[in-house]
Each structure stands twice: as C-alpha cells, then as structure tokens.
C-alpha positions in Angstrom: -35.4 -11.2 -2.2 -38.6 -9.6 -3.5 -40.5 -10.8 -1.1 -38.3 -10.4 1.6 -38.3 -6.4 0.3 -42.1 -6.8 0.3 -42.6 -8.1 3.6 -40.1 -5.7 5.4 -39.0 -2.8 3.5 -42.2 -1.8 1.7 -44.3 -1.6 4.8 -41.3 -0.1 7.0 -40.6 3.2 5.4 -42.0 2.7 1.4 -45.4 2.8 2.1 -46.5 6.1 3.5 -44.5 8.0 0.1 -45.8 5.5 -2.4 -49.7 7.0 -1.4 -48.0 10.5 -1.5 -46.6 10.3 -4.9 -49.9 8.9 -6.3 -51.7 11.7 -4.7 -49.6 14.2 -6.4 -50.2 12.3 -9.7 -53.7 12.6 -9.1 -53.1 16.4 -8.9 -51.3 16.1 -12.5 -54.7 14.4 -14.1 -52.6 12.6 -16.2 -53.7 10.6 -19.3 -50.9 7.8 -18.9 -48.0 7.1 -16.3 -44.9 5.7 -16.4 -43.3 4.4 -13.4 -39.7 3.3 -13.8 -38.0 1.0 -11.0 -41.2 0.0 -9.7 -39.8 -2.7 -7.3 -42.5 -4.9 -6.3 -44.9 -2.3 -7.0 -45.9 -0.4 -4.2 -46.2 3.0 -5.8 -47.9 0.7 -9.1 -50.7 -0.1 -6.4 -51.1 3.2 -5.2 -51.4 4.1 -8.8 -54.0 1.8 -9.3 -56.2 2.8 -6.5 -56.0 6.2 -6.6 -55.7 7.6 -10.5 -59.0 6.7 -12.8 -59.5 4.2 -14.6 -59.4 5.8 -18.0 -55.8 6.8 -16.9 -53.2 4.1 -18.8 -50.5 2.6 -16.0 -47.3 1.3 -17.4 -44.9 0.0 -14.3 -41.3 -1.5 -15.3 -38.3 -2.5 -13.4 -35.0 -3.8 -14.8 -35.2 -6.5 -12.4 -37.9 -9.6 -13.6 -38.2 -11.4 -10.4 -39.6 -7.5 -8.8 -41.7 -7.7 -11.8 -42.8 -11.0 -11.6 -43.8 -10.4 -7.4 -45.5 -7.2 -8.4 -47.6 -9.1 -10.9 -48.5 -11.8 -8.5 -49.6 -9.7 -5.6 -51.8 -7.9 -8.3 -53.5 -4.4 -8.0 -56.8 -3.1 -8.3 -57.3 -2.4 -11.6 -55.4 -3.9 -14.9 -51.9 -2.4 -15.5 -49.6 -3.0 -18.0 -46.3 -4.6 -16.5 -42.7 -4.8 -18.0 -39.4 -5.1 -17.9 -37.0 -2.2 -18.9 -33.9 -0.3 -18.4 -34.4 3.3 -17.6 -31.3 4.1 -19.1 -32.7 2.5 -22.4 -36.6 3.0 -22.2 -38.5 1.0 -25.3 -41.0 3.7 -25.5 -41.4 6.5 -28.2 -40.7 9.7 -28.2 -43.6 12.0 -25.6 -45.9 8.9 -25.0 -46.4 10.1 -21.6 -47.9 12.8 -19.0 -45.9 12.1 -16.0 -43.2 10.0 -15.2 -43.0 8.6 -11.5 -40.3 6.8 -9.4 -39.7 6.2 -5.7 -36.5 6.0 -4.0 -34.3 4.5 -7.1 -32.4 7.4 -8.4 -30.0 7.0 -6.6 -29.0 3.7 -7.8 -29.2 4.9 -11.5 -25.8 3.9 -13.0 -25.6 7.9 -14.7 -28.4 9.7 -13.2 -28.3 12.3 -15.7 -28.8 10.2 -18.8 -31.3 8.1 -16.8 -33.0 12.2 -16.7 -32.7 12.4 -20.5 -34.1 9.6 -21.4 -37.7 9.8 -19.0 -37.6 13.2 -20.4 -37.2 12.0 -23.4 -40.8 9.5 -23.4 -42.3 12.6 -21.6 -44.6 14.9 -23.7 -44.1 18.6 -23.4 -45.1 20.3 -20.2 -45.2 16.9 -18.7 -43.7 16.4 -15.2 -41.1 13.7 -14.0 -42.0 13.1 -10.4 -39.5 11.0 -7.9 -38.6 11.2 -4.0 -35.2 10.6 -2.7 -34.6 9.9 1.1 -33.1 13.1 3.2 -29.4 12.2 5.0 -29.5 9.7 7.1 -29.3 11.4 10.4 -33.4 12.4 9.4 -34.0 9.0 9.6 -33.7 7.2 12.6 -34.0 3.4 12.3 -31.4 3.8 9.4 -28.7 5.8 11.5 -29.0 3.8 14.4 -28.6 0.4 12.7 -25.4 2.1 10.7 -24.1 3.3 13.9 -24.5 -0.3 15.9 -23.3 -2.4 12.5 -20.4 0.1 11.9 -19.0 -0.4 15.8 -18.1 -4.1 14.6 -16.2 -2.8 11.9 -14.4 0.3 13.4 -11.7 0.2 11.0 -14.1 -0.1 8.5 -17.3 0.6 8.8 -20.2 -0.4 6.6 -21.7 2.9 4.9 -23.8 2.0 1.9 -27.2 3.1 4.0 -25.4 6.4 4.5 -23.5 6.9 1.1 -26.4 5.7 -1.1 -30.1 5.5 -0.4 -29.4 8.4 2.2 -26.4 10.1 0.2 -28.4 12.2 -2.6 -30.5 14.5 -0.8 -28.7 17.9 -1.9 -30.9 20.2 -3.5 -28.9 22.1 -5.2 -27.0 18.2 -6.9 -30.5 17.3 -7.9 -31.6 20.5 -9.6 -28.3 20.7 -11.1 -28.9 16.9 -12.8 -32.2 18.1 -13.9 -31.1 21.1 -15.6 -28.2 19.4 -17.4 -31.1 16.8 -18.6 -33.1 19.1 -20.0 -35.5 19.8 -17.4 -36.5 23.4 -17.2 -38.4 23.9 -13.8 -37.5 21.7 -10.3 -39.8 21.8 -7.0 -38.2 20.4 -4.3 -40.7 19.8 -0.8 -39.8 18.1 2.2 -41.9 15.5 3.4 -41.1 14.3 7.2 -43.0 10.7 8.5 -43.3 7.8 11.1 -41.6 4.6 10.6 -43.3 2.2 12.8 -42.4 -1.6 13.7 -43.9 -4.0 16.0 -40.4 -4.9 18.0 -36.9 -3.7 17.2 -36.0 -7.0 15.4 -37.9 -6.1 12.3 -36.1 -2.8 11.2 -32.9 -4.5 12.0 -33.6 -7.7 9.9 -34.9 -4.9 7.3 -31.8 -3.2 6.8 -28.8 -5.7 7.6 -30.3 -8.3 5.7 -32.7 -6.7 3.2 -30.6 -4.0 1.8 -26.9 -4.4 0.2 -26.1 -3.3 3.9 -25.5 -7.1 4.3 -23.5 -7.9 1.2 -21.2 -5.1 2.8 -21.5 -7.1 6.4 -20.6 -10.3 4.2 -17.5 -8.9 2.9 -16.1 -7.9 6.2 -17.1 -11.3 7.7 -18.8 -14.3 6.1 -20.4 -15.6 9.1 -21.1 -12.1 10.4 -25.3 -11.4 9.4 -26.6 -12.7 12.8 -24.1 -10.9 14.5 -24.7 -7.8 13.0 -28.2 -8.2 13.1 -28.4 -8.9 16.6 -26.0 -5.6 17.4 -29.1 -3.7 15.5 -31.5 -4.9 17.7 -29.9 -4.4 21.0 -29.4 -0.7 19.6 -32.6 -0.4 18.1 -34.1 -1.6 21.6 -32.0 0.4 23.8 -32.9 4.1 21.6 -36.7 2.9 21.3 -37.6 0.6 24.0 -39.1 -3.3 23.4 -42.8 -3.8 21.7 -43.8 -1.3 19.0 -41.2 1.3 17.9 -41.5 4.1 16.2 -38.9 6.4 14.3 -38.6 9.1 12.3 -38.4 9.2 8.3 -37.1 12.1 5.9 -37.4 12.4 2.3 -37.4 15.1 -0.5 -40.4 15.0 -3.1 -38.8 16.5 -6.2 -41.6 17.7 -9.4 -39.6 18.4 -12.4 -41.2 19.7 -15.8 -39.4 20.4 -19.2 -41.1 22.5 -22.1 -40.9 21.8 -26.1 -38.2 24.2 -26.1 -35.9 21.4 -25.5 -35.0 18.8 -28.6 -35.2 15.2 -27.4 -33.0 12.7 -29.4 -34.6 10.0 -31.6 -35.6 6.7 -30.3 
C-alpha cells in the first residue's frame, strides 16, 4: 500500500503542497521540525531539500511500513525517522520550532488532543503548520470519481472522499479546535492547484483503489473494485477527454502559533 500511495497519490495531488509547506517553513527559519504523519515522506523530502542543513528533521508516522518506504526512497540530506503516535508523541516538553503535517488531521482519532499534544513538544511562539483539503466539489478528480462510484450504489452511496479527506475544511471548526488546544493565533490561506494525470485511468485507480474509497466499494460488493474503477474512468474520460487530464485541486494552509501564556501538561 505504501507504494501504491507513492506511485499514485503522492504525485496526483500531494506533491504541489508538500513544496508549499516546506517553503513556509523556510519562512519560519526554524532550528528543528517535526513532521507528524509523514506518510511515505513527501513533505520529509521537501523538508530535506529546502530547509538548511544545520536545521534538525524529525519525520514520524504511526504506520511502520510508511516509515519504512520513506526511509528506503531516502532524501537529500540525513533525517531522523520514527515511528509515533501523535496522540502520544515521545518527545519532551518545547523540543521544537514548528510542527508540520499534510493532509492527516482529518484522520486524527480526537483532533483536539492530537492539537494539545504538538503544542505540547512546541516551544513558545512556535508555529504548528498543516493543510487540509477544501470540500470536495473544489476538487475535481475527487468529485467526479465520487459521483461515478456512488451511481452504482444509489441506495448507498460510497462517501468517505466527501465525508473525510474533503469533509474538514470549515474555518471557523478548525480555529475553534485550535483555540480549545491551546493555540492562541490561527491563519487560514487558500491555496487553489492543478492535478494533472497522463490518462483518466490513473486518478481513478488512485482513489477507488488507493484510498479507503475501496474498502467502502468492498463492503457493498466484494467483487466490485474493477467495476467501480472502470465507472471512474469512463467519467473521468467523458468530463476531461482521453490522454493527459488535468483538474482542479483546493486546499486550506492553516499557521497556528501558541504563546507561554498557556501551561502544557507533563510528559
């Protein structure tokens, strides 16, 4: 699976907002980084290649075999790789500048004590930086294949692409989380880009069989991935045309900061 996610995923939509959020970590000139949920460790390359080297790099995921992948594909420069739990993270108390994390909020099991505890290894005035995708109508290749899968299933249509990675884009949710973690400021920006594929096959593979979009498919129908898949394509062909496609992506690009107004509980 990690290097299915690598192969498709990462270079579909990840890409393009893994260079942004190193660029705005550039911007922090931060001594040492943290980046929680790493995945196969597109933002940890971006990192790499665009922070110092005197700057420390410390990338974790709670999944080992994502570790593992980012560890064999390497990165420029030496980074310290491991796994944790960002709801338990085996750091001290303020041992880092900024925090960073791409599109994985959403799946944090209680986001807001997922919040307390990167403020909680953050030093004062240091920033927790993370995207999170806009709804999924901003994003084209994920609506459409929703839309196509979801007319197999009218009675009950698969939704997770619309409920999760594209269901926590409210502002006003996101600040609120913040807040009630301690954070004391929140900047929210808009950043708009262009998915592109070489044929309408790929995005649909991507999504119906890279994403838990297909253990949803599975549930409704055991023998129902190619199907589904090949429902994606045809619509995925018909809204973009054959060859190259391209399509638009949405996200939000939230900055959070907390002060050492704020207690943080012991390690």
């Amino acid at each position: 699976m990690a290097e299915f996610y690598e192969s498709t995923l990462v270079p579909l939509i990840f890409l393009p907002y893994a260079q942004d959020i190193a660029e705005r970590t550039r911007g922090l000139a931060p001594g040492d980084v943290l980046e929680v949920a790493c995945g196969t460790g597109a933002v940890t390359r971006a990192l790499a290649e665009t922070l110092p080297r005197e700057c420390v790099i410390v990338a974790t995921d709670l999944n080992d075999a994502m570790i593992t992948h980012g560890k064999r594909v390497g990165t420029s420069r030496p980074v310290t790789w491991r796994q944790a739990d960002v709801m338990s993270l085996p750091f001290p108390n303020r041992s880092f500048d900024v925090v960073v994390c791409q599109f994985a909020v959403m799946f944090f099991p209680d986001r807001v004590g997922a919040y307390r505890e990167i403020r909680r290894v953050l030093r004062p005035g240091g920033a927790f930086l993370f995207n999170v995708w806009n709804s999924i109508e901003r994003n084209e290749f994920a609506d459409v294949v929703t839309t196509a899968v979801g007319t197999l299933y009218p009675d009950d249509p698969p939704l997770f692409l619309t409920r999760t990675p594209h269901g926590h884009g409210s502002p006003n949710e996101i600040e609120a989380e913040l807040r009630e973690a301690g954070f004391e400021t929140c900047v929210l920006t808009q950043r708009d880009d262009i998915s592109v594929a070489t044929n309408p096959t790929l995005p649909a593979i991507a999504y119906c069989q890279g994403t838990p979009l297909r253990n949803e498919i599975l549930a409704r129908d055991p023998d129902g991935l190619d199907r589904a898949t090949a429902v994606a394509v045809e619509a995925l062909r018909s809204r973009f045309g054959d060859g190259p496609i391209e399509g638009r992506i949405s996200g939000v690009i939230v900055m959070a900061r907390w002060l050492a107004s704020h207690p943080v509980r012991a390690l």
